[in-house]
C-alpha positions, 0 to 999 in steps of 0.5 A: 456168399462167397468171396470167389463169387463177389469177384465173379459177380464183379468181373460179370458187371465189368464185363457187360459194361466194358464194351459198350462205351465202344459201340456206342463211339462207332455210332455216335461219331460214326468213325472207326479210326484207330481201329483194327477189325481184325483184331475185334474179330478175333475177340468175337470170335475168342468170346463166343469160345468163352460163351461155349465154355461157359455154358459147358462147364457150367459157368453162368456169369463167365457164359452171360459175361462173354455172349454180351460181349459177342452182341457188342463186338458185332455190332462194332463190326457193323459199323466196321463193314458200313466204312468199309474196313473188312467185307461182310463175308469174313466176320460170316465166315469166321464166326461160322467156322468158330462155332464149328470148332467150338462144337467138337472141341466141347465134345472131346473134353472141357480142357481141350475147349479151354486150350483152343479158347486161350489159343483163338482168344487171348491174342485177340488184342495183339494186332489193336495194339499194334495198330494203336501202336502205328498210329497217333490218330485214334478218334475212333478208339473209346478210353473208357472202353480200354479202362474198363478192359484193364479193370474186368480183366483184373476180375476175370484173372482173380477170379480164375486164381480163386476158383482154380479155372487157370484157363480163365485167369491167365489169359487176362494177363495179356488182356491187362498189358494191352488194355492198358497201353491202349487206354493210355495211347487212346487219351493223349491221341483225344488231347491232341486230335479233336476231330478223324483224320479223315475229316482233316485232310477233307477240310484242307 
């Protein structure tokens, strides 16, 4: 087998796994505190891009890899609509519009659906970053979700270097620098905050 492959196959596994310490975060603590639906948005939006890519090119793993992503995400956003932190209609209406520009931008060529992937979602997550940033509490924030983040997208990055896919590889350059920063800010936050913040200020 080949090496690019075993690092595909790797990158896939952390791929599939990196999401869901997050979902089930959101669930089993019911809060979303420290994060930014936007910003998830943008990534499912990014990743159903990837899913399209994927599937066009054809790449099973990269195609497997970014429509569990899209599951996961979703069902963040759930959980984000239920507490009220962004309203039904805009991950409708975003995703709706997503797969429309996905649509034609497979149909004039595979590079044109490469930049407007990088473009829509690579900078997905600039704006938790930001917010991860603005504030000390992130109870709702998953470390084990931004370590695994860092780690998958170290994969995805080497693998794209080694098949030569540089749409692939150099997007995760940002999504190793966030990740990272998120990761670090998320586990002092939990050292220091044990309960949301609302919970706190209901207590007082």
């Amino acid at each position: 087998m080949a090496t690019s492959r075993i690092v595909g196959i790797i990158a896939t596994i952390l791929s599939v796994s990196f999401i869901w310490p997050q979902v089930f975060r959101v669930f089993i603590k019911n809060s979303t505190e420290g994060l930014v639906p936007g910003s998830f948005l943008q990534g499912c939006c990014g990743s159903l891009l990837w899913t399209i890519y994927g599937l066009s090119k054809p790449d099973p793993q990269l195609t497997f890899a970014h429509a569990n992503v899209v599951i996961a995400i979703l069902l963040i956003l759930f959980v984000c609509v239920k507490h009220k932190k962004i309203a039904l209609w805009v991950p409708v209406l975003a995703m709706s519009a997503t797969l429309v520009i996905g649509l034609i931008a497979i149909n004039y060529s595979l590079a044109v659906m490469g930049w407007v992937t990088i473009a829509i979602g690579t900078p997905a997550i600039i704006p938790q970053v930001v917010g991860v940033y603005r504030t000390e509490h992130l109870y709702g924030v998953s470390t084990t979700m931004n370590a695994l983040l860092f780690a998958c997208c170290i994969g995805w990055f080497t693998y794209g270097a080694m098949i030569g896919d540089w749409f692939v590889a150099l997007p995760n350059i940002i999504g190793m620098s966030g990740a990272l920063y998120i990761w670090v800010r998320a586990a002092k936050s939990h050292e220091k905050f044990t309960v949301p913040d609302e919970l706190e200020v209901k207590t007082i």
